[in-house]
GUSETI-22808 format. One line per field, with one value per residue (C-alpha): x, y, z; residue number from 1. Coordinates in steps of 0.1 Angstrom, whole numbers, plus 5000, padded with zeros to 4 digits. Each point is the difference from the previous one (the first is absolute). Layout:
// GUSETI-22808
X	c(X ...)
Y	c(Y ...)
Z	c(Z ...)
seq	c(NUM ...)
//
This chain:
// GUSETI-22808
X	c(2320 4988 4999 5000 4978 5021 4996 5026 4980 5017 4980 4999 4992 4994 5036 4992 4973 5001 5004 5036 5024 5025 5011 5033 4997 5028 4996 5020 5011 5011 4979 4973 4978 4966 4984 4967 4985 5025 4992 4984 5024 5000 5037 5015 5018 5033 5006 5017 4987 4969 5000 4966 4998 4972 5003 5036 4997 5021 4990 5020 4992 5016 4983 4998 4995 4965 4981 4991 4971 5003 4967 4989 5012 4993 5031 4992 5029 4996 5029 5009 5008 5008 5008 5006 5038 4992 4982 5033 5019 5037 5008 4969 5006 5043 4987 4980 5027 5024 4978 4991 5042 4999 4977 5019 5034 4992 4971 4999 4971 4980 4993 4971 5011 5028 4976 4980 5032 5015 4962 5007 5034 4985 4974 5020 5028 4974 4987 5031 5012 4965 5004 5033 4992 4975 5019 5029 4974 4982 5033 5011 4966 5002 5038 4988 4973 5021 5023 4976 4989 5031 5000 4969 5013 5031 4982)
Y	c(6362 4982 5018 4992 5017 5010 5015 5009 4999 5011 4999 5040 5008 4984 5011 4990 4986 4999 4978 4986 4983 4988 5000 4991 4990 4989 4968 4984 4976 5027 5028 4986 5014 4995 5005 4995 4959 4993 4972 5004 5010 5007 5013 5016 5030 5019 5040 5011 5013 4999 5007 5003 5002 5020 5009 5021 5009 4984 5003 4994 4992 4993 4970 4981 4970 4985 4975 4997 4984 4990 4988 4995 5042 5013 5005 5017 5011 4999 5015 5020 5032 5008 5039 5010 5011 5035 5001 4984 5027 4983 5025 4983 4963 5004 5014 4971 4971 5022 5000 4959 4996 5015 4982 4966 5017 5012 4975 4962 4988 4966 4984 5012 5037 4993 4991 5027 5026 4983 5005 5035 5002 4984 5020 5033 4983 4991 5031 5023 4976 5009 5032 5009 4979 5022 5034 4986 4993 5028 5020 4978 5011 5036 4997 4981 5030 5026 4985 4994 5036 5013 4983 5011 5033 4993 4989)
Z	c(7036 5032 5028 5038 5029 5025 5037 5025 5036 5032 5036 4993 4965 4965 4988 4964 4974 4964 4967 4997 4973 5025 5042 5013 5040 5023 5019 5025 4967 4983 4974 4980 4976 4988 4965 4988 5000 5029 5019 5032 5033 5033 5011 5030 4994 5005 5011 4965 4969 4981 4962 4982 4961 4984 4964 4992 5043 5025 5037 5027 5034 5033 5019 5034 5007 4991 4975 4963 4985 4965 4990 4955 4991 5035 5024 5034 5021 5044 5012 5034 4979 4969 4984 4964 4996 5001 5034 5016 5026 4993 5034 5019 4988 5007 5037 5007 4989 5023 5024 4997 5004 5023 5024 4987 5016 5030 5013 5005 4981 4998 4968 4990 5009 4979 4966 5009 5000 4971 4978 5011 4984 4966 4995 5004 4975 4974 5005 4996 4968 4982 5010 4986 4968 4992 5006 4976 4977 5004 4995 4975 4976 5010 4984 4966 4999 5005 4969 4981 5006 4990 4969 4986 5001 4986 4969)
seq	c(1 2 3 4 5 6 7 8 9 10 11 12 13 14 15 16 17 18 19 20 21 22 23 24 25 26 27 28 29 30 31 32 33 34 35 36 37 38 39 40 41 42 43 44 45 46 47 48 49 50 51 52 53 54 55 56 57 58 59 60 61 62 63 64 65 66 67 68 69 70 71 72 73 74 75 76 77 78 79 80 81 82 83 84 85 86 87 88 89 90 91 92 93 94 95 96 97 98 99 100 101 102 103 104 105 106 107 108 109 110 111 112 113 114 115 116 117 118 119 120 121 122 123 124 125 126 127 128 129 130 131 132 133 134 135 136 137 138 139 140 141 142 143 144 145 146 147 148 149 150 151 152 153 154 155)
//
């Protein structure tokens, strides 16, 4: 099977780089994903979710807003942030969209303070949403396991 080189790059760290099957991205046009011989794209993208396919493995990640390059089976991803479900603090990320409210309550803001406030409160949604999805599917396996557990030594 075709695969696809792939790199997530934020201005801190290479978050990740490896052979792929498949990556979902959001856009400001809605989610699109890429598979191997896609045509080549250059797209803005959308705080929200990222989803990379690699053999039977699903990973999920929680993005910012950035770009993607889609060249012939090479996709590089430039985005503000991006963190892999399990490094998300739902606690942190619900403290900082409080906090973003906040400021949009109790202070008169020009336009471009307003985008800036309202990126904040998009990135800590997309955040918390990748977050939880991945507890309840974490949860979710560790229930199937335990079943299936219990079954084995039933027989």
């Amino acid at each position: 099977m075709a695969k696809i080189d792939f790199e997530i790059v934020t201005p801190e760290r290479v978050v990740y780089s490896d052979e792929i099957e498949r990556v979902s991205l959001p856009t400001p046009q809605g989610e699109i994903t890429i598979l191997p011989h896609h045509i080549p794209l250059i797209s803005a993208l959308s705080a929200g979710e990222l989803k990379v396919a690699k053999g039977n493995e699903e990973i999920i990640m929680a993005i910012s807003s950035g770009y993607v390059e889609v060249r012939p089976n090479k996709v590089i991803v430039l985005a503000d942030t991006a963190e892999r479900a399990e490094e998300i603090d739902i606690a942190r990320a619900e403290k900082a969209r409080k906090k973003a409210e906040e400021l949009l309550k109790t202070r008169r803001t020009d336009q471009k303070e307003f985008a800036a406030v309202m990126s904040v409160i998009e990135k800590e949604l997309a955040r918390m949403k990748v977050a939880e999805k991945h507890r309840s599917r974490r949860a979710h396996r560790a229930i199937q396991e335990e079943e299936f557990k219990k079954q084995q030594t039933e027989n």
